[in-house]
mmCIF file as gemmi writes it, N, C-alpha and C atoms, coordinates in Angstrom:
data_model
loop_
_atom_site.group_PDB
_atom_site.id
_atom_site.type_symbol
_atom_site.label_atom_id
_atom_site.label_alt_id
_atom_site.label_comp_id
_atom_site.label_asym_id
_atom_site.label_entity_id
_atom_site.label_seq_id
_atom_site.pdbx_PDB_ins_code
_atom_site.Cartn_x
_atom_site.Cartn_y
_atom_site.Cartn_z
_atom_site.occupancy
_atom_site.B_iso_or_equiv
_atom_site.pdbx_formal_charge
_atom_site.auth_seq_id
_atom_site.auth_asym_id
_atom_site.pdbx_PDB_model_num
ATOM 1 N N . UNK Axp A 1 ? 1.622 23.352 5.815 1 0 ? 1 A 1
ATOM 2 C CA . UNK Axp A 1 ? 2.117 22.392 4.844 1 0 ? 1 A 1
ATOM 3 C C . UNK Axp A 1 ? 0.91 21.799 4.107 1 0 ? 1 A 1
ATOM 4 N N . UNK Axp A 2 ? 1.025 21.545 2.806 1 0 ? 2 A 1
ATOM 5 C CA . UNK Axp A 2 ? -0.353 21.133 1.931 1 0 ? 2 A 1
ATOM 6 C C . UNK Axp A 2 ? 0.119 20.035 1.769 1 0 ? 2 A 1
ATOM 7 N N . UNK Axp A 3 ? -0.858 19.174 1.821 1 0 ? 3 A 1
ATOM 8 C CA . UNK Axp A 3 ? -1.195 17.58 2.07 1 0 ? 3 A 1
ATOM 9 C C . UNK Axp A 3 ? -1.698 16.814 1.514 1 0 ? 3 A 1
ATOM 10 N N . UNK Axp A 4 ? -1.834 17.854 0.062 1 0 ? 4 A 1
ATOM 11 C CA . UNK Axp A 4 ? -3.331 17.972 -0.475 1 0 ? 4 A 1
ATOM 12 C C . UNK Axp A 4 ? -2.644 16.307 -1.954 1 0 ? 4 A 1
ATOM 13 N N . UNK Axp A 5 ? -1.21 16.633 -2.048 1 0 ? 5 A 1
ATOM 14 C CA . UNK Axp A 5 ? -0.623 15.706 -2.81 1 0 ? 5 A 1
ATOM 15 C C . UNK Axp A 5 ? -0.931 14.054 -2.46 1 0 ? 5 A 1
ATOM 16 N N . UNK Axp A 6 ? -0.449 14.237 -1.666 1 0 ? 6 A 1
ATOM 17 C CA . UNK Axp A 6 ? -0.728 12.964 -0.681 1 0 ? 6 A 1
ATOM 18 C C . UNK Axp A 6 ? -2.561 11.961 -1.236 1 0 ? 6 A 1
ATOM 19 N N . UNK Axp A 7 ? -3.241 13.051 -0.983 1 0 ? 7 A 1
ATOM 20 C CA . UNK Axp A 7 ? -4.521 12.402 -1.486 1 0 ? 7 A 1
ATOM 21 C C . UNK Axp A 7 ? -4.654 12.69 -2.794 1 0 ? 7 A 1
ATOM 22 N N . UNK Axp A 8 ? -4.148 13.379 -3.454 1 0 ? 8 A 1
ATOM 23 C CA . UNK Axp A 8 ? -4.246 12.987 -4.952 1 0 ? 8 A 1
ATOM 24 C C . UNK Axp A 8 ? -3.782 11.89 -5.56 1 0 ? 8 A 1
ATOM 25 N N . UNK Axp A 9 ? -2.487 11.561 -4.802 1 0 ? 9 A 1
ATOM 26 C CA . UNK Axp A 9 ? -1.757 10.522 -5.428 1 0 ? 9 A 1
ATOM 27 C C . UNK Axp A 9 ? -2.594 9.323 -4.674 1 0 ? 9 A 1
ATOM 28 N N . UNK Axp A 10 ? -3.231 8.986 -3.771 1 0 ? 10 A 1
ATOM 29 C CA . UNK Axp A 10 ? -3.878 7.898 -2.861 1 0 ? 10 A 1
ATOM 30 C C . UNK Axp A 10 ? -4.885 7.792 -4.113 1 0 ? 10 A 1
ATOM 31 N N . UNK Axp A 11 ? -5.669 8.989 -4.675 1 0 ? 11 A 1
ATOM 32 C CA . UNK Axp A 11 ? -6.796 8.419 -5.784 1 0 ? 11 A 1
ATOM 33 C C . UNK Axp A 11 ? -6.269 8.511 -7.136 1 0 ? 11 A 1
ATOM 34 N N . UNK Axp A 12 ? -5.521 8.589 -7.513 1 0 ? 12 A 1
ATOM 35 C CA . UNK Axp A 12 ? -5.087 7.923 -9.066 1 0 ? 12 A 1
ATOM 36 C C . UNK Axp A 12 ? -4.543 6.399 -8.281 1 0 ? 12 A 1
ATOM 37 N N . UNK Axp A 13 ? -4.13 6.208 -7.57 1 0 ? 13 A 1
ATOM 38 C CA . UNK Axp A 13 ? -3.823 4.585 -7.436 1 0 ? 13 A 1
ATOM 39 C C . UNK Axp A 13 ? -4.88 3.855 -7.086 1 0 ? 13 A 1
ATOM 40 N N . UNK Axp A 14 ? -6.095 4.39 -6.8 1 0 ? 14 A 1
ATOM 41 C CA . UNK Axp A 14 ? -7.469 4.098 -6.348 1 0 ? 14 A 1
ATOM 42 C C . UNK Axp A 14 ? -8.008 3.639 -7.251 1 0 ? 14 A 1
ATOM 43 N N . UNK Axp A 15 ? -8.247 4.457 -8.055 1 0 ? 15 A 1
ATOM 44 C CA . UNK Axp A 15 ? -8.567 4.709 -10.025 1 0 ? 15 A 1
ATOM 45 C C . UNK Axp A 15 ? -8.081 4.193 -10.876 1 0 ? 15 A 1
ATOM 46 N N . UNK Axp A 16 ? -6.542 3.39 -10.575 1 0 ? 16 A 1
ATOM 47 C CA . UNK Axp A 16 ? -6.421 2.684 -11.004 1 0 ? 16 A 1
ATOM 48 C C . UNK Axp A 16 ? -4.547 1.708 -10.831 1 0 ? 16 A 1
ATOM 49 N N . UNK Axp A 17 ? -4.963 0.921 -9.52 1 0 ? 17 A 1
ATOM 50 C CA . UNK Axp A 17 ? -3.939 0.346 -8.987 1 0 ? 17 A 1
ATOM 51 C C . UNK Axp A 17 ? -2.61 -0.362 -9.768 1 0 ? 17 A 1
ATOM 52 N N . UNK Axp A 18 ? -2.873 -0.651 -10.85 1 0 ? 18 A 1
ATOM 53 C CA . UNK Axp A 18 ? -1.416 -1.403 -11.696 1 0 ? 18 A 1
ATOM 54 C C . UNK Axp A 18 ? -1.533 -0.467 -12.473 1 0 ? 18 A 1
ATOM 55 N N . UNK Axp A 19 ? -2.081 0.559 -12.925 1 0 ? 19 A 1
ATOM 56 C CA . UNK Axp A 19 ? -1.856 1.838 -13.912 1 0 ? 19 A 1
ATOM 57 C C . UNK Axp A 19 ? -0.167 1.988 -13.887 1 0 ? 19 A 1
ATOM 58 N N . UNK Axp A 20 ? 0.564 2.604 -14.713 1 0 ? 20 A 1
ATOM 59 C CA . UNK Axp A 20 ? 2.003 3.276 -15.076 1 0 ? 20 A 1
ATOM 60 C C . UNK Axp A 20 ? 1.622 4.403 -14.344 1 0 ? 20 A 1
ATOM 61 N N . UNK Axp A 21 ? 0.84 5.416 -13.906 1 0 ? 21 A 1
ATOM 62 C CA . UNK Axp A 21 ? 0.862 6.243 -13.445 1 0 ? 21 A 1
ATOM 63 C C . UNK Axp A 21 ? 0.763 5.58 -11.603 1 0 ? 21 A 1
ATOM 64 N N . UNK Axp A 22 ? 0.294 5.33 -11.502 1 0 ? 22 A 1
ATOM 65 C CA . UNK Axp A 22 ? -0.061 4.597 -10.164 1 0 ? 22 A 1
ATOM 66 C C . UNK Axp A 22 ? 1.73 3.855 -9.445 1 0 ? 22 A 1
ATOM 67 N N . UNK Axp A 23 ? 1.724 3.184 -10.685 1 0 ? 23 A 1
ATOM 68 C CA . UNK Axp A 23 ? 3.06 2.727 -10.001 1 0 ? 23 A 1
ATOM 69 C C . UNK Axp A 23 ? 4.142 3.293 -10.063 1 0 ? 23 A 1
ATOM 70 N N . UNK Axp A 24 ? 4.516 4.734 -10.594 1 0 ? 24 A 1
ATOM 71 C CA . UNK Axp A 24 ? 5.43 5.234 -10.261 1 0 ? 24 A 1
ATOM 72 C C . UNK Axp A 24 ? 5.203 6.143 -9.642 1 0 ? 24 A 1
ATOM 73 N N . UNK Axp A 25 ? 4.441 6.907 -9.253 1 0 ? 25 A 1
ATOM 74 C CA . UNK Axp A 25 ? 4.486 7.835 -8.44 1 0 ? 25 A 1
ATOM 75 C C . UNK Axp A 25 ? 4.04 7.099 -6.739 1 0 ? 25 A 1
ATOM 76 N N . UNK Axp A 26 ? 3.612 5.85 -6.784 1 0 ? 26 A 1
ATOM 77 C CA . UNK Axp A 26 ? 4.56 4.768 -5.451 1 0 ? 26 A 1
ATOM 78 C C . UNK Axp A 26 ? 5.602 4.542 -5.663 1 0 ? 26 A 1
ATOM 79 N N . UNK Axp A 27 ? 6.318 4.547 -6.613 1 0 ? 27 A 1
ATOM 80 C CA . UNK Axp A 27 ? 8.064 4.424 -6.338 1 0 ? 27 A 1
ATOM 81 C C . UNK Axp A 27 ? 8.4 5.315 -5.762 1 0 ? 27 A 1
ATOM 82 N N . UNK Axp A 28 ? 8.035 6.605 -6.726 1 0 ? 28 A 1
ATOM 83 C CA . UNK Axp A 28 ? 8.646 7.51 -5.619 1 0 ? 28 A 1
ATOM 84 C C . UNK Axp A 28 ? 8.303 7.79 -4.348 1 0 ? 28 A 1
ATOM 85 N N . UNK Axp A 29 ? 7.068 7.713 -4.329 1 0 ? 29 A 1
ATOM 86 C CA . UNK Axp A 29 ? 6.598 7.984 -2.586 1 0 ? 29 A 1
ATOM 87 C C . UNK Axp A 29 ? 7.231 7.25 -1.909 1 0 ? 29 A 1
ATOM 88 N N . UNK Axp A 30 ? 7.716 6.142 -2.217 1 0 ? 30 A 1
ATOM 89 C CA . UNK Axp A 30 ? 8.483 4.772 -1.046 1 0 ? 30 A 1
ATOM 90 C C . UNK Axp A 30 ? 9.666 5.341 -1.082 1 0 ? 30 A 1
ATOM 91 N N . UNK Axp A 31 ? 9.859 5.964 -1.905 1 0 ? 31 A 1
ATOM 92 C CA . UNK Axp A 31 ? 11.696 6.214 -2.196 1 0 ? 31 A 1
ATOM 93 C C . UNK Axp A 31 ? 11.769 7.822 -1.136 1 0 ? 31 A 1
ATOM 94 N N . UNK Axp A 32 ? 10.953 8.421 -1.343 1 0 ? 32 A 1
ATOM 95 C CA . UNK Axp A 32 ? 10.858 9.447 -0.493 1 0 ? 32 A 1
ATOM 96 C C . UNK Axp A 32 ? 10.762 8.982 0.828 1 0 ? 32 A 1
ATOM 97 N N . UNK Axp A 33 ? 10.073 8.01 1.307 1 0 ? 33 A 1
ATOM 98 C CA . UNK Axp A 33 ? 10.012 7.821 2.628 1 0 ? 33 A 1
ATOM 99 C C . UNK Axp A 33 ? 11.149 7.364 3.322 1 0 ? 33 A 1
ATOM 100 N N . UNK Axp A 34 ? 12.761 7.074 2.594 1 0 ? 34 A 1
ATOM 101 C CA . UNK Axp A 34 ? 13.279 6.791 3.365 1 0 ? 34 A 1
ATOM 102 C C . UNK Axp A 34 ? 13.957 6.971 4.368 1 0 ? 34 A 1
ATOM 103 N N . UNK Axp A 35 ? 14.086 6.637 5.586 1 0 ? 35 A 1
ATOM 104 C CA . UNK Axp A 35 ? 14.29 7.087 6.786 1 0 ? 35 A 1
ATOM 105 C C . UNK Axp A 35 ? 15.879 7.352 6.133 1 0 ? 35 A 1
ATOM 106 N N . UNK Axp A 36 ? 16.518 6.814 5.643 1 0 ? 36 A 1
ATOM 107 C CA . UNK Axp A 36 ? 18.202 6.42 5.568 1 0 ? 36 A 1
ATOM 108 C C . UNK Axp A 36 ? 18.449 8.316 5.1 1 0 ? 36 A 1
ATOM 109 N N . UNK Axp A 37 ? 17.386 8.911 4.524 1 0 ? 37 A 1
ATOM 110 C CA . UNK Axp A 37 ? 17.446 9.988 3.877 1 0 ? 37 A 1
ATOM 111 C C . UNK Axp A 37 ? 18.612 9.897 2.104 1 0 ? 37 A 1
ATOM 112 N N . UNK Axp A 38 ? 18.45 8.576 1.408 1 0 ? 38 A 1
ATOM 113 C CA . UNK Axp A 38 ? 19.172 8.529 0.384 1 0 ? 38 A 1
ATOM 114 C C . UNK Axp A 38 ? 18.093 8.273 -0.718 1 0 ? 38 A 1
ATOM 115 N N . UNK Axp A 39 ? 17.521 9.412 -0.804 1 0 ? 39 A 1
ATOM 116 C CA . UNK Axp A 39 ? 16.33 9.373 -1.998 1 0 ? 39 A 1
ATOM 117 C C . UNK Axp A 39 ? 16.954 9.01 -3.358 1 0 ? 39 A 1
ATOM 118 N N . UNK Axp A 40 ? 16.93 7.846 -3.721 1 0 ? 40 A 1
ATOM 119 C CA . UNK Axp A 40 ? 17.12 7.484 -5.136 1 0 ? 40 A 1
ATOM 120 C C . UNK Axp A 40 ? 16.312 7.281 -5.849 1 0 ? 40 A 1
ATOM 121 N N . UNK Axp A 41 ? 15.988 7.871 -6.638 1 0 ? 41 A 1
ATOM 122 C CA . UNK Axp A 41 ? 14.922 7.859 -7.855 1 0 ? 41 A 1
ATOM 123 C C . UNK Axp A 41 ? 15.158 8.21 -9.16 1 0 ? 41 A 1
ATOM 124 N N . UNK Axp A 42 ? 15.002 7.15 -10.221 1 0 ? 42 A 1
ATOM 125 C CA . UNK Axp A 42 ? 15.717 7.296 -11.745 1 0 ? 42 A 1
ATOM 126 C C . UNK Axp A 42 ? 14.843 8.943 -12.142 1 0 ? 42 A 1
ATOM 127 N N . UNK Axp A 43 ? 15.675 9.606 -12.321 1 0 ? 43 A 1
ATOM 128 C CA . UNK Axp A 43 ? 15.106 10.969 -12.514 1 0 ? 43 A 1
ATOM 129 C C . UNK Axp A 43 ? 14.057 10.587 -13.823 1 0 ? 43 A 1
ATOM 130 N N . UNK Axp A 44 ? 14.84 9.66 -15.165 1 0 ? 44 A 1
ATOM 131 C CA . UNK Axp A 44 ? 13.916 9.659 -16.213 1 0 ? 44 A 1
ATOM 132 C C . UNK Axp A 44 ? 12.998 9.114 -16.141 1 0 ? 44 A 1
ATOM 133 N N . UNK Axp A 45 ? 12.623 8.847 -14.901 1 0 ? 45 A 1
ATOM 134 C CA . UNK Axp A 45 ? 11.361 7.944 -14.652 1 0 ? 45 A 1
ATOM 135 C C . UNK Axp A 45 ? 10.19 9.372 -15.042 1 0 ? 45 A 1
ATOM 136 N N . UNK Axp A 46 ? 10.632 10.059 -15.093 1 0 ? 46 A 1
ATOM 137 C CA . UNK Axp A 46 ? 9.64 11.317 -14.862 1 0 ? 46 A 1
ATOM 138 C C . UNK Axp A 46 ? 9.237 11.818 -16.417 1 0 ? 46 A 1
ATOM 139 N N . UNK Axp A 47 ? 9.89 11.54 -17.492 1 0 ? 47 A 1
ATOM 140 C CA . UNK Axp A 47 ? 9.546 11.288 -18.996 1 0 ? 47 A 1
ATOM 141 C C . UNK Axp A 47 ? 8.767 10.294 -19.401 1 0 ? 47 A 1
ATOM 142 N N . UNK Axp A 48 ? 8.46 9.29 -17.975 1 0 ? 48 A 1
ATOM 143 C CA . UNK Axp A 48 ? 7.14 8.237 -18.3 1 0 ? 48 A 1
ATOM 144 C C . UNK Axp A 48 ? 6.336 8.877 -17.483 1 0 ? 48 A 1
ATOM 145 N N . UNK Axp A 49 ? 5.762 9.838 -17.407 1 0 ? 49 A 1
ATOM 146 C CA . UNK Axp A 49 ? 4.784 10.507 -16.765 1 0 ? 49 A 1
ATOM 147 C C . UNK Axp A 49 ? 4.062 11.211 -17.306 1 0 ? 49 A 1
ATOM 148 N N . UNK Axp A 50 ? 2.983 11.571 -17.208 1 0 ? 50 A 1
ATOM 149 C CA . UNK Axp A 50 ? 2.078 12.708 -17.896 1 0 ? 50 A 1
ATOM 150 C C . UNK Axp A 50 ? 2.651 14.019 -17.589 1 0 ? 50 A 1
ATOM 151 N N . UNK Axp A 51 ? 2.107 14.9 -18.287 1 0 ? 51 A 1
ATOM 152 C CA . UNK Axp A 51 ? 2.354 16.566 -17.461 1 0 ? 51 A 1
ATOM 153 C C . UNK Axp A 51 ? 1.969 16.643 -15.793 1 0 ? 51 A 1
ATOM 154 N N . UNK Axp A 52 ? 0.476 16.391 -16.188 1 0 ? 52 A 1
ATOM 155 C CA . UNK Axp A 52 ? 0.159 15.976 -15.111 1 0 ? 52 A 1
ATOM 156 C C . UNK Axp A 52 ? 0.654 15.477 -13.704 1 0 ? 52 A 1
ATOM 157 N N . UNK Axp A 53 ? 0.529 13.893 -13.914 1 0 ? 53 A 1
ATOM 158 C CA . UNK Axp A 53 ? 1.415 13.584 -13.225 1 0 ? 53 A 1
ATOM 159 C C . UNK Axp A 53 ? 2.875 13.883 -12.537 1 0 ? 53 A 1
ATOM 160 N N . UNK Axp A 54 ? 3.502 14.285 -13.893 1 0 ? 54 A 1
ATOM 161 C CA . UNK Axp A 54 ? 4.848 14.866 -13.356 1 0 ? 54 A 1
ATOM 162 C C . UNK Axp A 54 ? 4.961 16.375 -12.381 1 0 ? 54 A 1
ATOM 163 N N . UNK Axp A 55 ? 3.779 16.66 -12.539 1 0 ? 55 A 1
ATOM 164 C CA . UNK Axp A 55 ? 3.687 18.041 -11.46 1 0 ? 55 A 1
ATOM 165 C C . UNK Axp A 55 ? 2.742 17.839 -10.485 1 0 ? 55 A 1
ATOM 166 N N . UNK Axp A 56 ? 2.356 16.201 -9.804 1 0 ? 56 A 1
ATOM 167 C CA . UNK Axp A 56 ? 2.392 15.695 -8.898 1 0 ? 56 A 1
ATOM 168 C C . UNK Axp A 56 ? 3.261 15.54 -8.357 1 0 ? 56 A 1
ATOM 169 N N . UNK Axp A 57 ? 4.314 15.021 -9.211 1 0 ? 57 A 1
ATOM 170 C CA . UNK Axp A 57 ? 5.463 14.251 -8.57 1 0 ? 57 A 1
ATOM 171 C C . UNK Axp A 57 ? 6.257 15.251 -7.879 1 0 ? 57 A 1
ATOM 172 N N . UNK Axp A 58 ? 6.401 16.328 -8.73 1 0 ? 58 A 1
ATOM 173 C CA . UNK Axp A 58 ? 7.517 17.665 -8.326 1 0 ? 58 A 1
ATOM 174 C C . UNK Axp A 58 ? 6.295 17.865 -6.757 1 0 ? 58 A 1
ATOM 175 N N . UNK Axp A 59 ? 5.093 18.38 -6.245 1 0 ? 59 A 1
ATOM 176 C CA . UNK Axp A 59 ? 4.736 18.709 -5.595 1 0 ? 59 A 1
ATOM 177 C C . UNK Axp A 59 ? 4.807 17.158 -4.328 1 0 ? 59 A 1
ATOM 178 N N . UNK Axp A 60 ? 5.407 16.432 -4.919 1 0 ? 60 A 1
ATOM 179 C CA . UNK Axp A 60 ? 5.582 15.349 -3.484 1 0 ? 60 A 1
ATOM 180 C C . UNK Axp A 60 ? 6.824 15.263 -3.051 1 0 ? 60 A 1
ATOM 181 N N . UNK Axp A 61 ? 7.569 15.699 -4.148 1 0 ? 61 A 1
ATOM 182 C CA . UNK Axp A 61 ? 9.583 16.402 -3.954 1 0 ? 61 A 1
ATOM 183 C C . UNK Axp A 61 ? 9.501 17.261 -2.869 1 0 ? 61 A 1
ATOM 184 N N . UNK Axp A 62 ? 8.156 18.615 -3.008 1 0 ? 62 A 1
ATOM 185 C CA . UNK Axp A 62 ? 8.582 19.921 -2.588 1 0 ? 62 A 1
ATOM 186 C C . UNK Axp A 62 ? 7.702 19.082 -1.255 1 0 ? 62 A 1
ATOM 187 N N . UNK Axp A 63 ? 6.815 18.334 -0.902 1 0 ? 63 A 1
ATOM 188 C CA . UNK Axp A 63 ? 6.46 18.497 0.6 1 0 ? 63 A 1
ATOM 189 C C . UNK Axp A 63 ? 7.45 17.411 1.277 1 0 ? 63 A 1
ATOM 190 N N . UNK Axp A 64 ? 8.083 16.293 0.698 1 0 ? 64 A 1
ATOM 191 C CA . UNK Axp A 64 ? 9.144 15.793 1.49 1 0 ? 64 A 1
ATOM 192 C C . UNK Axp A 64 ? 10.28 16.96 1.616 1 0 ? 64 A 1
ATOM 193 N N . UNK Axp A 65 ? 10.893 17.803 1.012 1 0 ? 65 A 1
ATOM 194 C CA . UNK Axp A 65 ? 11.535 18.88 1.183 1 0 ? 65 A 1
ATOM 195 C C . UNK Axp A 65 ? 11.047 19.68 2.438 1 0 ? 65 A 1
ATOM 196 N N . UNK Axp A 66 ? 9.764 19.55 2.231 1 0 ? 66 A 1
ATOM 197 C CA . UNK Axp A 66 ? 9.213 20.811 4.156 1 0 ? 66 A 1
ATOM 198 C C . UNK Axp A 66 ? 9.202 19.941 4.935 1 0 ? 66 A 1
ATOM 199 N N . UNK Axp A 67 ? 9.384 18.206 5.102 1 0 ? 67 A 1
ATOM 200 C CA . UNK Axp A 67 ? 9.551 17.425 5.797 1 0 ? 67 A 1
ATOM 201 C C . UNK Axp A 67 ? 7.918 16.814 5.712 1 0 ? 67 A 1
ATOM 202 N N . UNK Axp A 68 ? 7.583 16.886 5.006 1 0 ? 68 A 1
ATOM 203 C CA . UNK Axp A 68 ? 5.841 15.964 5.284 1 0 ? 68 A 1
ATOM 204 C C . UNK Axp A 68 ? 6.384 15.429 5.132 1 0 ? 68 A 1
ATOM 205 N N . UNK Axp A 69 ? 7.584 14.118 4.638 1 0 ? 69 A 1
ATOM 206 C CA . UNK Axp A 69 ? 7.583 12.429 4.479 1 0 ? 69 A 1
ATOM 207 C C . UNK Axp A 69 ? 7.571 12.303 5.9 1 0 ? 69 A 1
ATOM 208 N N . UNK Axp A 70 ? 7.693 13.074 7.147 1 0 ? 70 A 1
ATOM 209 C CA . UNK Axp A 70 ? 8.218 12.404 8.413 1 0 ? 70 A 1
ATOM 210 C C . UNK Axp A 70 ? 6.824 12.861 9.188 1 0 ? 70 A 1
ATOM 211 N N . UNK Axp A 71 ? 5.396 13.085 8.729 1 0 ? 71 A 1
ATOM 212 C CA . UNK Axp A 71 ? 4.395 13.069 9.301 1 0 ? 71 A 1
ATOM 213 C C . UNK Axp A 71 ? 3.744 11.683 9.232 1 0 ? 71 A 1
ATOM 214 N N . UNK Axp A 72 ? 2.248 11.754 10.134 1 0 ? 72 A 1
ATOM 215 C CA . UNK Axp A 72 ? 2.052 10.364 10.108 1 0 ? 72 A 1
ATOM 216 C C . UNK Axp A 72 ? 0.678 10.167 8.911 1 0 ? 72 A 1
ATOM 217 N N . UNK Axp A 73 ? -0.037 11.302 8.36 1 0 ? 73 A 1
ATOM 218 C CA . UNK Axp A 73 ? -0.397 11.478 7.107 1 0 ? 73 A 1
ATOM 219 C C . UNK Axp A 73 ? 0.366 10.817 6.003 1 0 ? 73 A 1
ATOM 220 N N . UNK Axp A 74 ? 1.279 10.956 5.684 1 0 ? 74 A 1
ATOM 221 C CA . UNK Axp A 74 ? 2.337 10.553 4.656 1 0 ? 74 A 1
ATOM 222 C C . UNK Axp A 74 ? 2.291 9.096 5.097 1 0 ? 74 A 1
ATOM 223 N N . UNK Axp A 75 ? 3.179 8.669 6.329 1 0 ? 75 A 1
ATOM 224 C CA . UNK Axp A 75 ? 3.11 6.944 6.341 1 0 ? 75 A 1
ATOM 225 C C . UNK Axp A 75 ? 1.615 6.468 6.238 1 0 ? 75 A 1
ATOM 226 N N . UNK Axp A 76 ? 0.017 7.026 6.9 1 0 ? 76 A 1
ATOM 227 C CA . UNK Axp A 76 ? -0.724 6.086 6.785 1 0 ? 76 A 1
ATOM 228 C C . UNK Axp A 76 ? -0.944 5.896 4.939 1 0 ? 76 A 1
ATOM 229 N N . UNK Axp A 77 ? -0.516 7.03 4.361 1 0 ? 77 A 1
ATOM 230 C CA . UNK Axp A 77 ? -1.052 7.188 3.014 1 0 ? 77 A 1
ATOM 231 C C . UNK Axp A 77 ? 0.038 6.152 2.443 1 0 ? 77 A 1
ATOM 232 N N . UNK Axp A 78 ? 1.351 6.03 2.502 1 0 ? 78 A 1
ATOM 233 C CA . UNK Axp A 78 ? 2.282 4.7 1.992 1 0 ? 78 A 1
ATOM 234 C C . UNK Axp A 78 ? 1.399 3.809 2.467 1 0 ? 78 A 1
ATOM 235 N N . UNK Axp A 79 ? 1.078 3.199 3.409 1 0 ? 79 A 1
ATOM 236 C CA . UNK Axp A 79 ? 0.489 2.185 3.706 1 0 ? 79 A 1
ATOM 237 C C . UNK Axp A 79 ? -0.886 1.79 3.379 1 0 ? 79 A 1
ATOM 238 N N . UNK Axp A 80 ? -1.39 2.485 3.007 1 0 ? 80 A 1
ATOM 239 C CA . UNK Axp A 80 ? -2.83 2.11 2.581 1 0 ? 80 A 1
ATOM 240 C C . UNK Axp A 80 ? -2.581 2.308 0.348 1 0 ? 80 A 1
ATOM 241 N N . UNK Axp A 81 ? -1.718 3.208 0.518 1 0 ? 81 A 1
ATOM 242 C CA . UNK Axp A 81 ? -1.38 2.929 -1.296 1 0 ? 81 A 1
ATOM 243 C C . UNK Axp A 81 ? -0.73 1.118 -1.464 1 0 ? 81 A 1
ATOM 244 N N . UNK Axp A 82 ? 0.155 0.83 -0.379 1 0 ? 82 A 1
ATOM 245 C CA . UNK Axp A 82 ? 0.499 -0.64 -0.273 1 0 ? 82 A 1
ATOM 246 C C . UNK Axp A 82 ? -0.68 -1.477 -0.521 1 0 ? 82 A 1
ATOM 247 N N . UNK Axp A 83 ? -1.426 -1.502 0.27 1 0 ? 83 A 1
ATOM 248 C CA . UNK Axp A 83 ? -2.313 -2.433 0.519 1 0 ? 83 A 1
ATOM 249 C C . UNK Axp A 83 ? -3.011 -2.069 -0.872 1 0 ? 83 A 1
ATOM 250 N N . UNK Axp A 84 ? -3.886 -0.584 -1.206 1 0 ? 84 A 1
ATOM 251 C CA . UNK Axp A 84 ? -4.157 -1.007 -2.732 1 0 ? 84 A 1
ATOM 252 C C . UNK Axp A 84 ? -3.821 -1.904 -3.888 1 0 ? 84 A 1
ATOM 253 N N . UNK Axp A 85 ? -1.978 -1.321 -3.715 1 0 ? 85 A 1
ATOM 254 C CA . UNK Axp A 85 ? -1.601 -2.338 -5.134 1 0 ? 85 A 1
ATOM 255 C C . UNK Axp A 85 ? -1.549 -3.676 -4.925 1 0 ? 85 A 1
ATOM 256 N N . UNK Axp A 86 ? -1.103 -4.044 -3.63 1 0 ? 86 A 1
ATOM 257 C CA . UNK Axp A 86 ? -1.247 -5.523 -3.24 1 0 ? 86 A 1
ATOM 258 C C . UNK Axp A 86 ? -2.32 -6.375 -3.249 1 0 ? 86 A 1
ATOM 259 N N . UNK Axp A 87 ? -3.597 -5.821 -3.103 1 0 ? 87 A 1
ATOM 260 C CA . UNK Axp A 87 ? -5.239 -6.381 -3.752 1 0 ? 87 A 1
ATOM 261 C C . UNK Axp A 87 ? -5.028 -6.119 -5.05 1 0 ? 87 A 1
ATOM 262 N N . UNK Axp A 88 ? -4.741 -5.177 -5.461 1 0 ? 88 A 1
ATOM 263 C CA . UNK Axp A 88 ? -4.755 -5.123 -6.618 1 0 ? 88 A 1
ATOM 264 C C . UNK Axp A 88 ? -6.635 -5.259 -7.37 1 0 ? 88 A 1
């Protein structure tokens, strides 16, 4: 399983924590993590995205799909993207 998303998305929020890019691709990562398994996410959120970005986003779809949201890589990486935006 590649993991490799996970730290890409940890350094664009690094690079730049209240960025539009930063904060939605933590929506979705939080929205992916949910245990309830009821991933809601405004799909058009993904027309405020770069190319870029948006083929981050699809590659954090496809590793919660192989089940990385339920590794512990994935939660320390929610949790330390938390604490980024929250210093801010």
């Amino acid at each position: 399983m590649d993991l490799t998303p996970l730290e890409e998305t940890r350094q664009i929020v690094r690079d730049n924590t209240h960025g539009g890019a930063s904060l939605l691709l933590f929506a979705l990562l939080k929205t992916l993590s949910a245990e309830n398994g009821q991933y809601l996410y405004l799909l058009n959120k993904l027309r405020d995205m770069t190319p870029e970005t948006r083929q981050l986003a699809y590659r954090l779809m496809e590793l919660m799909a192989q089940g990385g949201n339920e590794s512990e890589e994935w939660k320390t990486t929610v949790v330390e993207i938390e604490e980024l935006i929250r210093k801010g």
